[in-house]
N, C-alpha and C positions, 0 to 999 in steps of 0.2 A: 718156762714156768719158774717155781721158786728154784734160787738154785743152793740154797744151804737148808738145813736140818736141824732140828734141836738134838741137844745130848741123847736125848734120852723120851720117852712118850709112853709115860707111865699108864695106866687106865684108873680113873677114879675123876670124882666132881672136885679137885683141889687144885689140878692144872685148868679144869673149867672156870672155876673160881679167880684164879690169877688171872687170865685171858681177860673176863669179863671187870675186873680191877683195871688191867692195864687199858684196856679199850674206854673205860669212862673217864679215865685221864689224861689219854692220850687227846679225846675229843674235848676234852675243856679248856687242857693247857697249851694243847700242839704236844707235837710228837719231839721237839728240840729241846722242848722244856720241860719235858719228865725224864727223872733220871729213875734208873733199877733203885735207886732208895727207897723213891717217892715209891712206886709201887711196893715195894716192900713192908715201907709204913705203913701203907693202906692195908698192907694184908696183914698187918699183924706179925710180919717172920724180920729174921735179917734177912740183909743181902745177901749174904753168901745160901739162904736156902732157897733162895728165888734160881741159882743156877742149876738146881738141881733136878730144875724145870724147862728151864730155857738157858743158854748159853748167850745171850743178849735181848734189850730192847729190840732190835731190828729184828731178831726173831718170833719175837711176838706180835709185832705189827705185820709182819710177813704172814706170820700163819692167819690171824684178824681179817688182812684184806683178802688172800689168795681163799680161804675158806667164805668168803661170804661171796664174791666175785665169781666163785665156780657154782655155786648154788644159786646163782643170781640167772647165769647163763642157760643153768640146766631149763629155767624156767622159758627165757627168751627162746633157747633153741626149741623149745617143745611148742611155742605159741607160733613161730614161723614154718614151722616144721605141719601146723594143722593144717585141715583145708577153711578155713575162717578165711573173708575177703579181707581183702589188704585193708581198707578201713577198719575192719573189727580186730585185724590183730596190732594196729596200730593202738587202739584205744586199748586193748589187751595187754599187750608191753607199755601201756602208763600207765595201765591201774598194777601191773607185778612192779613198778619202778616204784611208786608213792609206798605198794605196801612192805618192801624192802627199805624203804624209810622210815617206818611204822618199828621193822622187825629188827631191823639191822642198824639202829640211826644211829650208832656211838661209831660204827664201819664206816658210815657215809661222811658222816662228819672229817672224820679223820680221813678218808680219801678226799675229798673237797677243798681240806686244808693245807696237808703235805704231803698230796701226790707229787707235785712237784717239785718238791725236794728229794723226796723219795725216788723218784725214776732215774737222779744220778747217779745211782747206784746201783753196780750191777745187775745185784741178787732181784731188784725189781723191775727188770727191763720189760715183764710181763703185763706191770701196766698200760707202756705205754702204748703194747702188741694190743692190749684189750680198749683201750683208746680208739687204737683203730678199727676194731672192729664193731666196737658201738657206734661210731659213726657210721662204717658201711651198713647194721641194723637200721639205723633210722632214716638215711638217706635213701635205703631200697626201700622201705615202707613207703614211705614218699611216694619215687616212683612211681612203684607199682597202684598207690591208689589214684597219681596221675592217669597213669595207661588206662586202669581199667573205668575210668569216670566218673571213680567216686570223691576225690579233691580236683581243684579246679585247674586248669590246663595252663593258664598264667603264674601257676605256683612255682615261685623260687625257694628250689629243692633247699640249695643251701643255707640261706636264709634262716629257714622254717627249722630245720637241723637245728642251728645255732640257737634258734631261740628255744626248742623244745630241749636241748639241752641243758641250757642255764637257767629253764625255769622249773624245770621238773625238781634237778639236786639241790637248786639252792633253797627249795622248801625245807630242808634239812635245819636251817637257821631259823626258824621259826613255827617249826610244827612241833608237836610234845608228845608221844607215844602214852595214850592214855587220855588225852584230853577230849576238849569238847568237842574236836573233829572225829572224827576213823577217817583211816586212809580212803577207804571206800568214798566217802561223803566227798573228802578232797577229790581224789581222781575226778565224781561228779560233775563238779563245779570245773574243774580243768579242761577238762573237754568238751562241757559246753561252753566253753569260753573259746575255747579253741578250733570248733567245728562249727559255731553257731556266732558268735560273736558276741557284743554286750551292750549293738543297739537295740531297741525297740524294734522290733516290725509291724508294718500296717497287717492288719484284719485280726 
């Protein structure tokens, strides 16, 4: 998991406050191109009192992804963990994905953008451990709704993987938390696009 620490982890809404500063920046400019200034400026402090919070940008993008990433899973582990048939917890883990979009979008963003820069880095080697284990999440979902007869027996597992993956997060580029959608209404439409399809059928 993470392997470095902030200085210090005071209790109060002011280290909340920077976090949620750093995270709107981080997802507008990219994570290369925000320096401890820029967030600084934003807050209103110097630099120098921004360490009195954190000991680097990478700290706070460390704690940004690894805190929303672990509250991500708490949810998936608990949906796989039901007794829900595999179909329902598949549609269950995209509507908890959309609505971590919804909740989380300045997280998503910025994992979307410099995950992959970030994972050469030691202290993040946890993404790329959670990488793979969203892919074995969705890939078993798969499966198991092959075996049990509820997605179709010619279905390429990987395939399907690949695309429910890049089309869940990249909603993140163009969904707005607050707008004319809710996550809810999006999952909707996603699923039945995706379990149903988007011809016509007769009768």
């Amino acid at each position: 998991m993470s392997a470095a620490s902030t200085p210090e982890r005071p209790a109060g809404g002011r280290r909340e406050e920077l976090l949620a500063i750093a995270a709107r920046l981080f997802a507008e400019r990219g994570f290369k191109n925000t320096t401890v200034r820029d967030i600084a400026d934003a807050a209103g402090i110097l630099s120098g009192s921004l360490y009195h919070h954190f000991d680097s940008k990478e700290s706070m993008v460390d704690e940004l992804l690894d805190t929303f990433q672990r509250e991500l899973w708490k949810e998936y582990d608990a949906i796989t963990g039901s007794d829900l048939s595999p179909r329902a917890k598949l549609e269950a883990v995209v509507r908890a994905s959309f609505d971590a979009i919804d909740h989380h979008h300045s997280e998503v963003a910025i994992f979307q953008n410099d995950a992959s820069y970030l994972i050469g880095f030691e202290r993040f080697g946890y993404l790329e451990e959670r990488n793979v284990r969203f892919r074995r999440l969705w890939t078993g979902l798969l499966e198991a709704g092959v075996e049990a007869g509820e997605l179709r027996a010619d279905l390429d597992v990987e395939l399907v993987y690949r695309f429910l993956r890049d089309t869940v997060w990249v909603a993140v580029r163009w969904y707005r938390p607050g707008g004319e959608l809710s996550p809810s209404q999006v999952a909707d439409q996603y699923l039945t696009i995706l379990l149903e399809g988007i011809a016509k059928t007769d009768g």
